[in-house]
LUMDOTI-69353 format. One record per residue (C-alpha): x, y, z; residue number from 1. Coordinates in steps of 0.25 Angstrom, whole numbers, padded with zeros to 4 digits. Layout:
% residues N
<lumdo X="X" Y="Y" Z="Z" num="NUM"/>
...
***
This chain:
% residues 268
<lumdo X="0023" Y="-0295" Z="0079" num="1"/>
<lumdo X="0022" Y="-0282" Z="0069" num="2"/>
<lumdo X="0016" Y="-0269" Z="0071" num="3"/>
<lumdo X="0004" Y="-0275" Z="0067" num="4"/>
<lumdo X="0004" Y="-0280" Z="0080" num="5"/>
<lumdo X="0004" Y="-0266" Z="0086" num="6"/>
<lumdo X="0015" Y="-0269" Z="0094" num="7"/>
<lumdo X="0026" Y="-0265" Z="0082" num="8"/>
<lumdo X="0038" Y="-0273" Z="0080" num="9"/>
<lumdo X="0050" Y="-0277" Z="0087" num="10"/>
<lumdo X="0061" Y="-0263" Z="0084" num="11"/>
<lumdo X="0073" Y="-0275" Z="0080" num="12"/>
<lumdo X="0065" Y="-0280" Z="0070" num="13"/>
<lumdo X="0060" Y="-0268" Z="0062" num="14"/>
<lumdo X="0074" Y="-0262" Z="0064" num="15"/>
<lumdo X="0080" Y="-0273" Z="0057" num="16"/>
<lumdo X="0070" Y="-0273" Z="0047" num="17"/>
<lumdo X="0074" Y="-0261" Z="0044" num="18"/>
<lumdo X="0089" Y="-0266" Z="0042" num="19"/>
<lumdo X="0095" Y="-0257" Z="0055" num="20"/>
<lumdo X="0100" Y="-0269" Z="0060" num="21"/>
<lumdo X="0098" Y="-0285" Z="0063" num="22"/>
<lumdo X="0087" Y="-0287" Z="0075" num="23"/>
<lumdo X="0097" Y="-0291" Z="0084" num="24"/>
<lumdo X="0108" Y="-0278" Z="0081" num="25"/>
<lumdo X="0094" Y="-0270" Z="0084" num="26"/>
<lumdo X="0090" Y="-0279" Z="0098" num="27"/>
<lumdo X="0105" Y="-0276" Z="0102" num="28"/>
<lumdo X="0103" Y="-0260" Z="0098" num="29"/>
<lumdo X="0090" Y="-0263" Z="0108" num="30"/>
<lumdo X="0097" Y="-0268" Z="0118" num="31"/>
<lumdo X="0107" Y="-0257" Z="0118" num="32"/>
<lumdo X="0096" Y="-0245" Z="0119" num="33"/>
<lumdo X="0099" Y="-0239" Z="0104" num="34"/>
<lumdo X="0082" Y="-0240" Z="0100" num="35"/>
<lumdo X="0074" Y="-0232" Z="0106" num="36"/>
<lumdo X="0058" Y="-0233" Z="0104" num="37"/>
<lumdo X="0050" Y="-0220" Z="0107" num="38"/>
<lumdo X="0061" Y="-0216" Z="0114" num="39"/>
<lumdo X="0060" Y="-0228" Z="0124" num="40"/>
<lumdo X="0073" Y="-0237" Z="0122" num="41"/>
<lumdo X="0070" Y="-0251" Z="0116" num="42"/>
<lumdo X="0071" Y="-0264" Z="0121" num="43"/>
<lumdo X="0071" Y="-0278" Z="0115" num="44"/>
<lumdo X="0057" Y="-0280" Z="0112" num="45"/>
<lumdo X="0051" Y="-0265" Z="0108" num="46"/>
<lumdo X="0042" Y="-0264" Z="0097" num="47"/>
<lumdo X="0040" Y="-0254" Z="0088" num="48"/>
<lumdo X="0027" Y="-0249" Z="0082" num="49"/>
<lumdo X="0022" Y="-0238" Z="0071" num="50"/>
<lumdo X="0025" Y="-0224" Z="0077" num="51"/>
<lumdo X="0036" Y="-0228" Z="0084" num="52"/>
<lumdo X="0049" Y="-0221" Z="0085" num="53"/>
<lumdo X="0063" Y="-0227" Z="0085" num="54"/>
<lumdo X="0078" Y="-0224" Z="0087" num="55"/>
<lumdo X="0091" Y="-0232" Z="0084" num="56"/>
<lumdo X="0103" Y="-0224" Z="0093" num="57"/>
<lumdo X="0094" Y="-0211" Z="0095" num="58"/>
<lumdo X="0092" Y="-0211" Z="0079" num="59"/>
<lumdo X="0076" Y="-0213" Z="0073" num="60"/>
<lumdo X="0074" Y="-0225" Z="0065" num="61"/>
<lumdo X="0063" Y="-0225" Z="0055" num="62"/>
<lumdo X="0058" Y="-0236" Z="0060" num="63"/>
<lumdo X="0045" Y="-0238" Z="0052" num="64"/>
<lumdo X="0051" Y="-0241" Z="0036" num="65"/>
<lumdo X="0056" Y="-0253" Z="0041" num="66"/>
<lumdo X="0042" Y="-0259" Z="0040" num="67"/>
<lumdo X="0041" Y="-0271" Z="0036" num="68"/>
<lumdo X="0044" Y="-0273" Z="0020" num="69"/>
<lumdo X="0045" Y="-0284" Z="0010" num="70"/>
<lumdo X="0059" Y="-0289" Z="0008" num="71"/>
<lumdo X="0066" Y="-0285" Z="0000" num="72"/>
<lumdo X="0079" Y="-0289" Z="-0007" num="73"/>
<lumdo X="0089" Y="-0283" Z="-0018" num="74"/>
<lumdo X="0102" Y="-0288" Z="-0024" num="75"/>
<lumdo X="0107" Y="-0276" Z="-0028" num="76"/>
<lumdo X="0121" Y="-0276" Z="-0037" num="77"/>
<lumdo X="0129" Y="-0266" Z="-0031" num="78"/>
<lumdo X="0140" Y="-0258" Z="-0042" num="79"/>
<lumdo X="0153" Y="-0254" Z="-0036" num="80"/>
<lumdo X="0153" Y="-0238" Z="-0034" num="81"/>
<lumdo X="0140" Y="-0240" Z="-0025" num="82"/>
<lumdo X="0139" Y="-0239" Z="-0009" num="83"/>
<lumdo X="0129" Y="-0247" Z="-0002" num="84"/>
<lumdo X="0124" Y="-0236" Z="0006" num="85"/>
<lumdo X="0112" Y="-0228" Z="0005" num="86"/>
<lumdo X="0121" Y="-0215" Z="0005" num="87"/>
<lumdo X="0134" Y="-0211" Z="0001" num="88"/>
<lumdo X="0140" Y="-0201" Z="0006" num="89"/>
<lumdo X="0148" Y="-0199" Z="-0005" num="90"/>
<lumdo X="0140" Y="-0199" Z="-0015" num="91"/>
<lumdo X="0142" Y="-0212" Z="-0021" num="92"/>
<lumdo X="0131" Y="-0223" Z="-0026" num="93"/>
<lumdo X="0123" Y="-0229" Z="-0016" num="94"/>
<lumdo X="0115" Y="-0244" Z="-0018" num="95"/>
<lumdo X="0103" Y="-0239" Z="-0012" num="96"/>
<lumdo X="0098" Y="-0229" Z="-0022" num="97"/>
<lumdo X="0099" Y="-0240" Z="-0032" num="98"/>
<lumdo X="0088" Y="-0248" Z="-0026" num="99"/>
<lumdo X="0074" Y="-0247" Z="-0026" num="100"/>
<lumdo X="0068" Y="-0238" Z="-0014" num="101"/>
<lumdo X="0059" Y="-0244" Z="-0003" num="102"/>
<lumdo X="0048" Y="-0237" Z="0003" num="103"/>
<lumdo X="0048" Y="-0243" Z="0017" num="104"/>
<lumdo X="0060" Y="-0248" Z="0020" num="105"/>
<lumdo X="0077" Y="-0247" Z="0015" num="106"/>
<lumdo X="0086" Y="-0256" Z="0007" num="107"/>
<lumdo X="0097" Y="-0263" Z="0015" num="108"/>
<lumdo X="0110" Y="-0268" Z="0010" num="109"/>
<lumdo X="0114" Y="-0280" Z="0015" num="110"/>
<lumdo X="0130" Y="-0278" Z="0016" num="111"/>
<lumdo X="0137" Y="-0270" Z="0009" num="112"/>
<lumdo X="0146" Y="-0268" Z="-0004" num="113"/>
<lumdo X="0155" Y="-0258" Z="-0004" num="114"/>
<lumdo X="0157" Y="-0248" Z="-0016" num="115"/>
<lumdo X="0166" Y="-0255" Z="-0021" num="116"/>
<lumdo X="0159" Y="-0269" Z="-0022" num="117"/>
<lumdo X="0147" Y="-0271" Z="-0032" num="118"/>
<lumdo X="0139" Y="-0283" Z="-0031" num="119"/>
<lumdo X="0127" Y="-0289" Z="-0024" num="120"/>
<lumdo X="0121" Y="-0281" Z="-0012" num="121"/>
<lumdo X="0109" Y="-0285" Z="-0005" num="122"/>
<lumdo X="0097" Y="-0273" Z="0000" num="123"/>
<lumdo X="0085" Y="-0277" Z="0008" num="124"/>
<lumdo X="0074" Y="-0270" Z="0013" num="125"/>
<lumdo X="0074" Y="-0280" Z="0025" num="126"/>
<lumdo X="0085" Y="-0276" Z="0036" num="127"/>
<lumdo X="0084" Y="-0288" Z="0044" num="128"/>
<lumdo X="0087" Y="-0296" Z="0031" num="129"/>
<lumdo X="0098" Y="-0287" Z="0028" num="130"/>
<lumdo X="0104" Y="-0289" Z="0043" num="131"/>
<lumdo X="0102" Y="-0304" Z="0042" num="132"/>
<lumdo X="0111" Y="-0304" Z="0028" num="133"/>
<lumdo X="0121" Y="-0295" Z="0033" num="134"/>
<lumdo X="0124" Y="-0300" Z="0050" num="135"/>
<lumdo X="0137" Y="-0307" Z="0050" num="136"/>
<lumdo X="0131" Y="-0319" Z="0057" num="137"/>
<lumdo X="0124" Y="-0322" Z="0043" num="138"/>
<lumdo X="0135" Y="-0324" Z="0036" num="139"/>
<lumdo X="0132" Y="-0322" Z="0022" num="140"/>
<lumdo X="0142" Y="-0325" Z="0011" num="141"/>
<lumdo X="0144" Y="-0313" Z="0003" num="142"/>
<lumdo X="0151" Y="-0316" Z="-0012" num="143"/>
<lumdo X="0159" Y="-0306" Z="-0018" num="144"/>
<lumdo X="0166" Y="-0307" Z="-0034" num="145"/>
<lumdo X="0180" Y="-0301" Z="-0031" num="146"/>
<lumdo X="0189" Y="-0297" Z="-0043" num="147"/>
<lumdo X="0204" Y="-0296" Z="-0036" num="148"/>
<lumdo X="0218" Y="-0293" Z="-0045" num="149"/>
<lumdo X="0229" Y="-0304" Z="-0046" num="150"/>
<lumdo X="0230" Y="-0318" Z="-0042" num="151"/>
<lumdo X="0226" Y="-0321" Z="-0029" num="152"/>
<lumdo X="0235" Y="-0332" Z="-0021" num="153"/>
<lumdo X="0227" Y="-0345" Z="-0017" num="154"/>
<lumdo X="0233" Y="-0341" Z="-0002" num="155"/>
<lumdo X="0226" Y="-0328" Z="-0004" num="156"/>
<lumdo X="0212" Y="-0334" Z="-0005" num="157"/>
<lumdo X="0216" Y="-0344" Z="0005" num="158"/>
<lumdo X="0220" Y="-0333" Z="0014" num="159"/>
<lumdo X="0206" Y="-0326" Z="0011" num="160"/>
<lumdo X="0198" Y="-0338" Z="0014" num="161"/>
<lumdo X="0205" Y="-0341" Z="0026" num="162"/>
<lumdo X="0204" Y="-0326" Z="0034" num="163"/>
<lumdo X="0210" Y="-0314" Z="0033" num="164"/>
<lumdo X="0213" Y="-0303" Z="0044" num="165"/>
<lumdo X="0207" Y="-0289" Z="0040" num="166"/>
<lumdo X="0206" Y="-0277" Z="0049" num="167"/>
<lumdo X="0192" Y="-0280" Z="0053" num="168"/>
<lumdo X="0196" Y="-0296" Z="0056" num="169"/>
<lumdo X="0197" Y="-0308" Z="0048" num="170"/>
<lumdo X="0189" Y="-0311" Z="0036" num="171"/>
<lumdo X="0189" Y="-0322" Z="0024" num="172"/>
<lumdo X="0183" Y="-0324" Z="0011" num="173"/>
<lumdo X="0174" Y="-0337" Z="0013" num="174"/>
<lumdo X="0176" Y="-0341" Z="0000" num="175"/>
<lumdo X="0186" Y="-0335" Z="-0011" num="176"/>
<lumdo X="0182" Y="-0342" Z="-0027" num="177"/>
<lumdo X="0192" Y="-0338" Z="-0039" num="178"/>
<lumdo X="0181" Y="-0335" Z="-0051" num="179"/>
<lumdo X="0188" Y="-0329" Z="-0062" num="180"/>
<lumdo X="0199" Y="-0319" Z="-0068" num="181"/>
<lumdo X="0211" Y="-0317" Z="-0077" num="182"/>
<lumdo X="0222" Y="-0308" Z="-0076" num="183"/>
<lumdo X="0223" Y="-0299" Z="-0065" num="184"/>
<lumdo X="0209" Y="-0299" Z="-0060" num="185"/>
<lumdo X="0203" Y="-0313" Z="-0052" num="186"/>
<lumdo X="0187" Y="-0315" Z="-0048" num="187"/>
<lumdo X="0185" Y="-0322" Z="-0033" num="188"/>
<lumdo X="0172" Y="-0324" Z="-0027" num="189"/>
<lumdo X="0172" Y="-0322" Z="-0012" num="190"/>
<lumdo X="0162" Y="-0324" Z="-0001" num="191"/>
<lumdo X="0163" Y="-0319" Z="0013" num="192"/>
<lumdo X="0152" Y="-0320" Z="0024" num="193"/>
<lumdo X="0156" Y="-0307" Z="0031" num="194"/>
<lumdo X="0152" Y="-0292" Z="0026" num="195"/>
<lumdo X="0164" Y="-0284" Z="0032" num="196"/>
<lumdo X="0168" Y="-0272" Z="0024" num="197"/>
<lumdo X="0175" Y="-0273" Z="0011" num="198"/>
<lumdo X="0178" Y="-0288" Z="0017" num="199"/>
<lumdo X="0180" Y="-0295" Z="0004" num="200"/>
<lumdo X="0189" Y="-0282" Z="-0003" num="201"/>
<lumdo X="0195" Y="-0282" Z="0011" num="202"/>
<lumdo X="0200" Y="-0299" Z="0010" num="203"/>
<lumdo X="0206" Y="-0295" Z="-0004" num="204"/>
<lumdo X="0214" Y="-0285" Z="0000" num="205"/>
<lumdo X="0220" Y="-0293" Z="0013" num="206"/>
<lumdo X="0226" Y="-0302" Z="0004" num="207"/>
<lumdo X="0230" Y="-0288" Z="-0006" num="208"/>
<lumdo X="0221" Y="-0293" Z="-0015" num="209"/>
<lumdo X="0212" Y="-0281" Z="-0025" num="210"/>
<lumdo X="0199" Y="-0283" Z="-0028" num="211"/>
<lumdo X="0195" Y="-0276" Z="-0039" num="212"/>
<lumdo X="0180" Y="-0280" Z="-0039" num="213"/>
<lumdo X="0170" Y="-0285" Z="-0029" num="214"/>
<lumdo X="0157" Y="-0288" Z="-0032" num="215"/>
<lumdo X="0147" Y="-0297" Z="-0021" num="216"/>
<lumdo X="0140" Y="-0307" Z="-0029" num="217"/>
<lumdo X="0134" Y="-0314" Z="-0017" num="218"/>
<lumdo X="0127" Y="-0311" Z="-0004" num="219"/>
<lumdo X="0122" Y="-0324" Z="0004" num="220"/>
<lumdo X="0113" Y="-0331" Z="-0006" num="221"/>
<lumdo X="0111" Y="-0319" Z="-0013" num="222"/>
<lumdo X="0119" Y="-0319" Z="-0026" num="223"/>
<lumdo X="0121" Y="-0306" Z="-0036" num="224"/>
<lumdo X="0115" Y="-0311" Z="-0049" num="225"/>
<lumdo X="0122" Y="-0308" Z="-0062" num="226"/>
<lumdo X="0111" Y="-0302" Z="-0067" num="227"/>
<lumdo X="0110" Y="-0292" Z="-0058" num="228"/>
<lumdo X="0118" Y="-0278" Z="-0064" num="229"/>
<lumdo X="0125" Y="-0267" Z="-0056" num="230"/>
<lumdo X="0116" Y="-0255" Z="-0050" num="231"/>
<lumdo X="0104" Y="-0268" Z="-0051" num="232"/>
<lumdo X="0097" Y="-0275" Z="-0041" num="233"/>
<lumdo X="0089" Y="-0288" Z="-0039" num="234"/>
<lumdo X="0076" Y="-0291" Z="-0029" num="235"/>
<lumdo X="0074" Y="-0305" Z="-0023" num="236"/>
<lumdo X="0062" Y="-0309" Z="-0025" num="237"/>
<lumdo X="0054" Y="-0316" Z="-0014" num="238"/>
<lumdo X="0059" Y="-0330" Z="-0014" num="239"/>
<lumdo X="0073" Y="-0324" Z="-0014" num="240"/>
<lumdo X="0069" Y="-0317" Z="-0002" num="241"/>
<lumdo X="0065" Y="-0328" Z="0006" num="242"/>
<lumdo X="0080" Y="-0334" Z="0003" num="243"/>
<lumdo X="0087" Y="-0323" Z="0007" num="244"/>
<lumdo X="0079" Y="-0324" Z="0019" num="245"/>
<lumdo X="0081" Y="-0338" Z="0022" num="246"/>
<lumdo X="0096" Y="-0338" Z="0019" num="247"/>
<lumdo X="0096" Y="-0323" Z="0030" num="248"/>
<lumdo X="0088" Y="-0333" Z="0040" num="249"/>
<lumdo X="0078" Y="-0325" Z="0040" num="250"/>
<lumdo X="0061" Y="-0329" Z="0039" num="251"/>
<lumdo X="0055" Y="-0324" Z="0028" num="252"/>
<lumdo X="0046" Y="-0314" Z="0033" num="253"/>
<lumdo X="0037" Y="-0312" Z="0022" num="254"/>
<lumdo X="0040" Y="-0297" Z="0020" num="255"/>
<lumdo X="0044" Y="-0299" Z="0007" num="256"/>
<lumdo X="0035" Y="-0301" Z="-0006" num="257"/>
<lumdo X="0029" Y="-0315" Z="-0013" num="258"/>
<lumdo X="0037" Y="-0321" Z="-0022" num="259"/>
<lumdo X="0037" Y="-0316" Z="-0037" num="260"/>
<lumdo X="0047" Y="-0320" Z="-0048" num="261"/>
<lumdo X="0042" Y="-0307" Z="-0054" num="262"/>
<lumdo X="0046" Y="-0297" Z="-0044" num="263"/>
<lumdo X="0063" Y="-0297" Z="-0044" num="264"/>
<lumdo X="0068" Y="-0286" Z="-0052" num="265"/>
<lumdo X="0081" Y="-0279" Z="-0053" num="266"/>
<lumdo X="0084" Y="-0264" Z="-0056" num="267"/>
<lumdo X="0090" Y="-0266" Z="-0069" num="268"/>
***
């Protein structure tokens, strides 16, 4: 049901559209008394409906922009020197004011680059997409180009394949490729499934290996294309869409547009 129905729709599933969580991480805030309806404290169940007022941990959440909205996907070619956030602090560049505005809804990055990393980075407007991409139990292949200095020892990559121990437990490359390089400087290409912090610079370093430059090239089935520049960013189109949901294992809902071999653009 919808609130078309006049009954409103269930809170875990317009909160996760709206990318605060996955429905299940919202059912489990439920369960724990954090969402409060009116005033009233959710339960599993609860429907929410125009008018209505909503808290997360005693703080108002704008329920209503996450209406539903047409799908959207970009595949955004991140420059090092930008943070993915929609702030900084500091000053420094964000992603977000380099994508186009919504009217009803937010962009959410799915992972993260740090600013030192360039490469492909993945914003929806759908949270529960995003979520789905993102939750460990997925276990989506990210591929990174890494340009390290010196030889690197065949036990080395062995080492790396096999499980190192860092400070937040072990981790591995799930494949290591030799692509290229003379003189000081060698290209690999690495794939991990997991989205820890700095993982990939981190697994260098382990083995006192520098990485002078990292760029992710792959995210799931979703590869950077060539043609895509710096500061650019690419839409899928419909039929792209609907394998990107089928690959997340997730329906199609139909909230995004017909196909059109006219419609996908970049910024350039």
């Amino acid at each position: 049901m919808t609130d078309s129905d006049g009954l409103g729709e269930r809170i875990q599933k317009v909160l996760a559209r709206g990318g605060l969580g996955s429905r299940r991480e919202i059912e489990r805030w439920i369960e724990e008394g954090r969402l409060k309806l009116n005033g009233a404290t959710v339960t599993l169940g609860t429907r929410i409906k125009a008018g209505d007022y909503l808290t997360v941990n005693d703080r108002v959440v704008h329920w209503e922009k996450f209406s539903v909205q047409p799908t959207r996907v970009l595949l955004y070619h991140k420059p090092t020197g930008e943070v993915v956030s929609r702030r900084d602090p500091e000053g420094r560049p964000v992603v977000f004011t380099q994508l186009p505005s919504l009217v009803a809804s937010r962009w959410i990055a799915v992972g993260r680059l740090d600013i030192n990393t360039s490469g492909l980075l993945l914003v929806t407007n759908n949270g529960e997409l995003a979520n789905k991409l993102m939750h460990p139990s997925t276990q989506v292949e990210r591929e990174y180009a890494v340009r390290v200095l010196g030889e690197i020892p065949d036990a080395v990559i062995e080492r790396l394949k096999q499980g190192v121990e860092l400070e937040d437990g072990i981790a591995k490359f799930d494949d290591i490729r030799f692509y290229a390089g003379e003189g000081a400087n060698k290209w690999y290409y690495v794939t991990v499934k997991e989205g820890r912090n700095r993982l990939v610079r981190r697994l260098w370093e382990s083995q006192n290996v520098v990485v002078s430059r990292l760029m992710r090239v792959r995210y799931g089935p979703v590869v950077l294309p060539e043609r895509l520049k710096s500061h650019s960013f690419y839409e899928l189109d419909a039929k792209e869409l609907a394998l990107l949901f089928e690959f997340a294992g997730m329906k199609g809902d139909g909230t995004y547009p017909p196909f059109k071999p006219d419609t996908n653009k970049t910024n350039e």
